[in-house]
N, C-alpha and C positions, 0 to 999 in steps of 0.2 A: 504493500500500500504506500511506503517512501516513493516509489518510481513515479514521477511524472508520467512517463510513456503508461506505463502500467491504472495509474487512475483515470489516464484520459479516454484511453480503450474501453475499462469498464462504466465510466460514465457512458460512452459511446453504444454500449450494449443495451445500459439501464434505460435509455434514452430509446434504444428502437424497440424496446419489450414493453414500453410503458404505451407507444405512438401505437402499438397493434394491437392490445387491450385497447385501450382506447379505441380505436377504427371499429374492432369489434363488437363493445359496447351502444354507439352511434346505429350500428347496423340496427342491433335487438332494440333499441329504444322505441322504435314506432309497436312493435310488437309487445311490448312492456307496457306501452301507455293502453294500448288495445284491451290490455288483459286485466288491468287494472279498471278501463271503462266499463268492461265486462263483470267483473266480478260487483260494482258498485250499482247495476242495471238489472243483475240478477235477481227480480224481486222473491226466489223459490232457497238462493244463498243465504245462509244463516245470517242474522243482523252483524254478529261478532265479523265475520268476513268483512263486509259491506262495511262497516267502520272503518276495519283496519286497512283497505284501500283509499277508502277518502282521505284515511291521515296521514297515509303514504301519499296519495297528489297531494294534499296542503304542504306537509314537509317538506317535498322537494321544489315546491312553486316558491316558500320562503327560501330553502338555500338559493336558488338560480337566482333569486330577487339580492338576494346579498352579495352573490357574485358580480351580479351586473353591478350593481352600487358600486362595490369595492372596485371595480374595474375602473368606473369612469374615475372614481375620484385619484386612484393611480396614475392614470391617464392624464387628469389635469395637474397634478401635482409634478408631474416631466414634464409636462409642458412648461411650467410656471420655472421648472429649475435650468430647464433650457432653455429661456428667455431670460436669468439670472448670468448667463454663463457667458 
């Protein structure tokens, strides 16, 4: 882990294993949201189901909403340090 060459490679790897999880996940997503509109529609699914879908979209509708937040004010905040500079 001292070797430069040696940490750049392995960042190099972590970096293309993380980009095809990722591609992957992208893929199943439409199919995720599907299965979750399903399960939440199914008026014959146990209530306890049916909750725990909706709380699953509200959960993830709050983190995206934070990410995008967090993004922009990132965003502005290099902006603002590169007009500093």
């Amino acid at each position: 882990m001292r070797e430069p060459a040696f940490r750049a490679a392995l960042h190099d790897a972590e970096t293309a294993a993380l980009t095809g999880v990722s591609r992957a996940l992208v893929r199943l997503a439409d199919r995720a949201v599907a299965t979750l509109e399903g399960a939440m529609n199914d008026a014959t699914a146990p209530m306890s189901v049916r909750l725990r879908a909706a709380d699953a979209v509200l959960g993830r509708l709050l983190q995206l909403r934070e990410l995008v937040t967090l993004e922009e004010r990132v965003k502005e905040l290099e902006e603002r340090l590169g007009a500093e500079t």
